[in-house]
matplotlib code that plots the C-alpha trace (Angstrom):
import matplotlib.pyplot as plt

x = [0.0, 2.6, 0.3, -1.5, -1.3, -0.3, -0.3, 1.6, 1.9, 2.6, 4.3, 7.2, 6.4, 8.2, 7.1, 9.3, 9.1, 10.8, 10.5, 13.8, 16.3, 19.5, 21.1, 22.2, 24.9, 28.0, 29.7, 29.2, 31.6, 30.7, 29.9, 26.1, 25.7, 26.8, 26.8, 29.9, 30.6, 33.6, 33.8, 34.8, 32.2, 33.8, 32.3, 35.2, 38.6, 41.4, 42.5, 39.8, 41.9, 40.1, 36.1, 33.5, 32.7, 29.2, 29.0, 25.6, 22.1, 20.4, 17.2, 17.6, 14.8, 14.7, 12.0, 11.2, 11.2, 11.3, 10.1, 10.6, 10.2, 12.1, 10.2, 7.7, 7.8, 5.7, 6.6, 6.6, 6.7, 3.3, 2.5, 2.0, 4.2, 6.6, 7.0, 9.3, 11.6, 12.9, 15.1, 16.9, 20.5, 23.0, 26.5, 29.8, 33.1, 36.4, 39.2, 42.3, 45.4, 47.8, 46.4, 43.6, 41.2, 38.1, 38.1, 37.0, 35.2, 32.0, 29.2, 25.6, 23.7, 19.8, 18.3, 17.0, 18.7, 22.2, 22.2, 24.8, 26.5, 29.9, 30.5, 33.6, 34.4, 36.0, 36.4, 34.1, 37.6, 36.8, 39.1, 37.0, 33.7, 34.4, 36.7, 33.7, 30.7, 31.4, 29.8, 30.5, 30.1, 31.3, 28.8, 28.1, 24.8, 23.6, 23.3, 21.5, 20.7, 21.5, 20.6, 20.1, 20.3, 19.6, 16.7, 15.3, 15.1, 17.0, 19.3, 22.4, 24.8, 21.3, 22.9, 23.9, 21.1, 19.8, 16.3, 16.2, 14.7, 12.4, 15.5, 16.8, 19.7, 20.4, 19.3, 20.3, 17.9, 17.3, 17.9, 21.0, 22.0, 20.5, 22.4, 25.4, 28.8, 31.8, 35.4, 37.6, 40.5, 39.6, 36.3, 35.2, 32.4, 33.3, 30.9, 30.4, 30.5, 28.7, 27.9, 26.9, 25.1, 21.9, 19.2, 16.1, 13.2, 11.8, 9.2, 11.7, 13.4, 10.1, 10.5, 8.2, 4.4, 3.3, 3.9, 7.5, 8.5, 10.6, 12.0, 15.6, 17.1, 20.0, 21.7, 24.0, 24.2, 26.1, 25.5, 27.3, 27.7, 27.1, 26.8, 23.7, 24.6, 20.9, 20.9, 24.1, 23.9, 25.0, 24.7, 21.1, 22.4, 25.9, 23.7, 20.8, 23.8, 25.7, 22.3, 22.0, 23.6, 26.9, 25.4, 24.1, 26.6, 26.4, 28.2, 25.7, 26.8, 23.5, 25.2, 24.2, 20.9, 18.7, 18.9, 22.7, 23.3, 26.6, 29.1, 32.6, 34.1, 36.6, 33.1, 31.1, 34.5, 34.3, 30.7, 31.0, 29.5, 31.8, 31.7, 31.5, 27.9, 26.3, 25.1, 26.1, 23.1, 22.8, 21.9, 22.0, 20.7, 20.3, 18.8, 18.7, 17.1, 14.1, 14.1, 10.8, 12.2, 10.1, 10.4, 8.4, 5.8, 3.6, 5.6, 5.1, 2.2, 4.2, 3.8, 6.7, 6.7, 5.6, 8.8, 9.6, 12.1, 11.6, 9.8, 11.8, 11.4, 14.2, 13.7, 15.3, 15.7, 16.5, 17.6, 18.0, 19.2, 19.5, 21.3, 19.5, 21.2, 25.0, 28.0, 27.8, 24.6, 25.6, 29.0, 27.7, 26.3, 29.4, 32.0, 31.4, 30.4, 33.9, 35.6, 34.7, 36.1]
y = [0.0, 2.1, 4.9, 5.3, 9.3, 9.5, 12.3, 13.0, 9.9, 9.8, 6.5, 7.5, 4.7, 4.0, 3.4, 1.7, 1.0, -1.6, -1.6, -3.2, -3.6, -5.8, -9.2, -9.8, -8.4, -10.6, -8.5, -5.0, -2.9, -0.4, 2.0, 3.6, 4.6, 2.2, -1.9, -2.6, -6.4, -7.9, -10.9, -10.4, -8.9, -8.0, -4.5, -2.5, -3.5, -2.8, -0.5, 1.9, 4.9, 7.5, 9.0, 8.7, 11.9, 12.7, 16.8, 16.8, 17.6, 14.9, 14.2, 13.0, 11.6, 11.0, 8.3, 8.6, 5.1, 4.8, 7.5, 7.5, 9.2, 9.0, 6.2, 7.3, 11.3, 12.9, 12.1, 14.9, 13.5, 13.4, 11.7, 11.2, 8.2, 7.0, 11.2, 12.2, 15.1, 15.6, 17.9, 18.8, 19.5, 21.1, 18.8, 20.4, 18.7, 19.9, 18.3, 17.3, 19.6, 17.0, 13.9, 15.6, 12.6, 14.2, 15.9, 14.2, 17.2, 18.0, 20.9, 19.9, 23.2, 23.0, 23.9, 27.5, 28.9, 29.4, 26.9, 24.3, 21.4, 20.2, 16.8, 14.5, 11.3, 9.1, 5.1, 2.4, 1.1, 0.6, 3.3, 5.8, 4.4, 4.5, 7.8, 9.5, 7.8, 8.4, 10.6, 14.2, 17.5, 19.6, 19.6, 22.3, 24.8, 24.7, 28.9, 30.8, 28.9, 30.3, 28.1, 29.9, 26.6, 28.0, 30.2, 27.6, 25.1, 22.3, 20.1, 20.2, 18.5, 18.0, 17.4, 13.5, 12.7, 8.7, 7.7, 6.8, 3.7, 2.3, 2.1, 6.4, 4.7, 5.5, 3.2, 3.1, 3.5, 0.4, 2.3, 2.7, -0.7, -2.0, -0.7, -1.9, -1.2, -3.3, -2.6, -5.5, -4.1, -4.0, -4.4, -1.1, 1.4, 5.5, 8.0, 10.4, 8.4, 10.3, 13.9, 15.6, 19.0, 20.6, 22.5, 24.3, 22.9, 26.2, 26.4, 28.9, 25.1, 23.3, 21.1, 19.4, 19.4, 22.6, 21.3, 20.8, 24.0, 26.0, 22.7, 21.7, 18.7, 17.2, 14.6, 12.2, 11.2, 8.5, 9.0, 6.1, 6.1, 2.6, 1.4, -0.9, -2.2, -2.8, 1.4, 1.2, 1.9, -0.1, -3.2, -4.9, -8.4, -7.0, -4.8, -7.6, -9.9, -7.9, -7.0, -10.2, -10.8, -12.4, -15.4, -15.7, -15.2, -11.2, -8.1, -6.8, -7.9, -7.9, -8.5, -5.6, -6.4, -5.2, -1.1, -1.1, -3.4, -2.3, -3.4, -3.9, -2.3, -5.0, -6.9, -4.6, -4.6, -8.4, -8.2, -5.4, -2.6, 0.6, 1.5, 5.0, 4.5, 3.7, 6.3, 6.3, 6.4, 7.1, 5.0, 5.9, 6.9, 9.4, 10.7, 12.2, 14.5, 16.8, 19.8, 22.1, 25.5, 27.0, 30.4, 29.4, 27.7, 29.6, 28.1, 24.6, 24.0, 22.3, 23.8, 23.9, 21.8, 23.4, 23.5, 25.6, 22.5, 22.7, 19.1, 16.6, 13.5, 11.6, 10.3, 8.4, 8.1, 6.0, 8.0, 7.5, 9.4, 9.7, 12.0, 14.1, 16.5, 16.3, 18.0, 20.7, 21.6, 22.9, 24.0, 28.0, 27.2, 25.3, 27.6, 30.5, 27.4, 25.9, 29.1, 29.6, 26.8]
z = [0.0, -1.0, -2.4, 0.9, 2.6, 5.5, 8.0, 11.3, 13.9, 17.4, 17.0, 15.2, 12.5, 9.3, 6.0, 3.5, -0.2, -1.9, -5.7, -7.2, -4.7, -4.5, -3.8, -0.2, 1.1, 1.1, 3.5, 6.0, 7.3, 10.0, 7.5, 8.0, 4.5, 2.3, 1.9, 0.9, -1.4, -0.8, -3.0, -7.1, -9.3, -12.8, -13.7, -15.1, -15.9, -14.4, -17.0, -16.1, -14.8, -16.1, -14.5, -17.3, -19.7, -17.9, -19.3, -20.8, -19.6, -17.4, -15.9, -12.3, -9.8, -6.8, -5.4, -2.0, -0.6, 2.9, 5.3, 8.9, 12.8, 16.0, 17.8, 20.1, 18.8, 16.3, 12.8, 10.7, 7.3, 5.1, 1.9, -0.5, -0.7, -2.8, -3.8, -6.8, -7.1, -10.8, -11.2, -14.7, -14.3, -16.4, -15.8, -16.3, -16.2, -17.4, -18.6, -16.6, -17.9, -17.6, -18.8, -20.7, -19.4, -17.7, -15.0, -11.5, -10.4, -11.9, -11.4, -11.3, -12.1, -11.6, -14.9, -14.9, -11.7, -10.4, -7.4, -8.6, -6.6, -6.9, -6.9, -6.9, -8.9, -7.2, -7.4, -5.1, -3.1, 0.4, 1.2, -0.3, 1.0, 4.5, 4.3, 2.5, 4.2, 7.7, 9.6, 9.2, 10.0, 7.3, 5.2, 2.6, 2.8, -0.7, -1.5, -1.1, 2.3, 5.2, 8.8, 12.1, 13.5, 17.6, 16.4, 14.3, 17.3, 15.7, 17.4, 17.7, 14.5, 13.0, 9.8, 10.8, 13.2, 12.4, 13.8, 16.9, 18.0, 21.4, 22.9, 22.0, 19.8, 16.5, 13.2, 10.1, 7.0, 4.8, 2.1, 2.8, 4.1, 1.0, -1.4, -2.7, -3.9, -5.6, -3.6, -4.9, -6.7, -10.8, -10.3, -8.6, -10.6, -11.0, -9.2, -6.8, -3.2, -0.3, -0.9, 1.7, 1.6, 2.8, 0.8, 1.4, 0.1, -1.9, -4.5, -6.1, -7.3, -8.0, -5.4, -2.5, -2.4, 0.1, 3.6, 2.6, 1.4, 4.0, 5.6, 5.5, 4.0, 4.9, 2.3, 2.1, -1.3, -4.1, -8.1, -9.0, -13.0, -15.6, -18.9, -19.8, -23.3, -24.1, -24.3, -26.9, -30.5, -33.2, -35.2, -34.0, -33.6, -32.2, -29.2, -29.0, -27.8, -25.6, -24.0, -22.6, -19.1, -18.6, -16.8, -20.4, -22.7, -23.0, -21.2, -19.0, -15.3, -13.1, -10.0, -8.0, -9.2, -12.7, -11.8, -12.2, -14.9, -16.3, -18.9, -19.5, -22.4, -23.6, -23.8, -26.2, -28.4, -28.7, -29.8, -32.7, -30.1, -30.1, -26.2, -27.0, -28.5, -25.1, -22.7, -19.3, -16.8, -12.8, -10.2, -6.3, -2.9, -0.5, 1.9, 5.5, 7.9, 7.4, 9.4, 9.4, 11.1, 14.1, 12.6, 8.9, 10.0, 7.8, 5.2, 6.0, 7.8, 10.5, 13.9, 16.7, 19.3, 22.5, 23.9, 20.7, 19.0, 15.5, 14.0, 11.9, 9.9, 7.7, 4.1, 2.1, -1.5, -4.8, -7.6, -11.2, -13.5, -17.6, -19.9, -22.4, -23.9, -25.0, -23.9, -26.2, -25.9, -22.3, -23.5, -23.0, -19.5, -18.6, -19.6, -16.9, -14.2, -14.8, -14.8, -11.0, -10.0]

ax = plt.figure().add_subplot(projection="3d")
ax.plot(x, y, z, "-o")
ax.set_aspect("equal")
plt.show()
């Protein structure tokens, strides 16, 4: 009953939405973001030194999923449930100046506006997944926002808060837990591992439904980056057999499950696909804290708490992600973005 509203509780409950999720984890490190796989899955060769070329314009949504309260406190979230945000962003990336491969850093720019996030490329090694995932608090206030955390009435390092369950410790989101990375050396995927930021949710952006707008959002985010040679251009027969899963003869390896299937390139070569003809796509999670400041309830709906504490929820989503423009037909956005670098 995944469509079902749902208002404020005074249990603190959870609601979760599975849709396509993955295989089991093999392995979990003590990590709160990320599953991490430790046995051999062959996604990328080892040869794969360089990030993907990603500049472009790309439609990106995120699914709401899972949707949850301190236990025993009022949950703050409302429905309806799963919600979408889409957002259309203009990607920049440079080049590197001395290998001229692209650059690991890459601008995001919402579509129509000037809020823009920087992201970094990085490889799935476990060294990066825990050095990125853990808990931090140096996250990055998305302009033009601007938190008065005291006044506001939130709590203190807000920005990492987990739920809390019967018990007032800390859980971690399925979502989270759920989802899966490859670390074993030559077989790790390219993306951008953990960003963490917070943004107003402002109808400025064309983002939540009403009761939303005003609150906070804290994220924690991966946009991890794959090939799916069914989406590759070329000879019919040459793409209709690399479509096909390794397991079955072809170059698609479904191990972290059918949203990230991904192929090798020494693959596509051996079946007449040139690598170059198939789009990259996005797959990832994130998700957070909800903050709905004291100070704007008229924005949101939400009313303090008596003791004048500002009201919270966390969500967590799935996000996919598909290019639809190419790289130069952002190139006059993405100059003057990269220049400020």
């Amino acid at each position: 009953g995944y469509q079902n509203r749902f208002r404020k509780m005074k249990c603190g409950c959870e609601i979760y939405f599975q849709k396509i999720m993955f295989f089991s984890l093999t392995a979990n490190t003590a990590i709160w973001l990320l599953g991490i796989i430790s046995n051999p899955i062959y996604l990328v060769d080892s040869a794969s030194t360089k990030p993907p070329a990603i500049q472009g314009s790309w439609t990106v949504v995120y699914e709401t999923v899972e949707m949850k309260g301190d236990r025993g406190k009022t949950n703050a979230c409302q429905g309806p449930f799963p919600w979408k945000y889409t957002w259309q962003f203009d990607v920049c990336q440079g080049t590197d100046a001395a290998t001229g491969a692209p650059s690991r850093v890459f601008v995001a720019l919402i579509s129509g506006t000037t809020v823009k996030r920087v992201y970094t490329f990085s490889l799935s090694t476990s060294q990066t997944v825990q050095t990125n995932c853990k808990d931090q608090y140096n996250y990055v206030n998305e302009a033009p926002v601007t938190i008065n955390a005291a006044v506001w009435g939130f709590p203190q390092n807000w920005e990492i808060m987990k739920p809390l369950d019967q018990n007032k410790l800390p859980t971690n989101p399925r979502t989270f837990a759920n989802f899966q990375l490859p670390t074993s050396s030559g077989n790790e995927m390219w993306g951008s591992i953990c960003a963490q930021y917070v943004w107003q949710d402002r109808l400025d952006l064309g983002a939540g439904p009403t009761f939303y707008r005003g609150a906070f959002r804290s994220e924690n985010e991966t946009w991890m980056f794959f090939r799916n040679a069914c989406n590759c251009k070329g000879p019919p027969a040459a793409v209709a057999s690399a479509c096909l899963t390794t397991a079955e003869g072809g170059c698609n390896d479904d191990s972290l499950g059918v949203a990230m299937l991904n192929a090798q390139d020494d693959c596509l070569v051996g079946k007449g696909v040139d690598p170059g003809s198939c789009p990259y796509s996005i797959y990832g999670v994130s998700g957070g804290p909800v903050m709905y400041p004291a100070v704007t309830t008229q924005d949101t709906g939400i009313p303090p708490n008596p003791d004048g504490t500002a009201e919270y929820c966390y969500m967590y989503s799935e996000i996919t992600g598909v290019q639809s423009k190419a790289a130069s037909d952002v190139a006059g956005t993405c100059g003057p973005v990269l220049a400020s670098l």
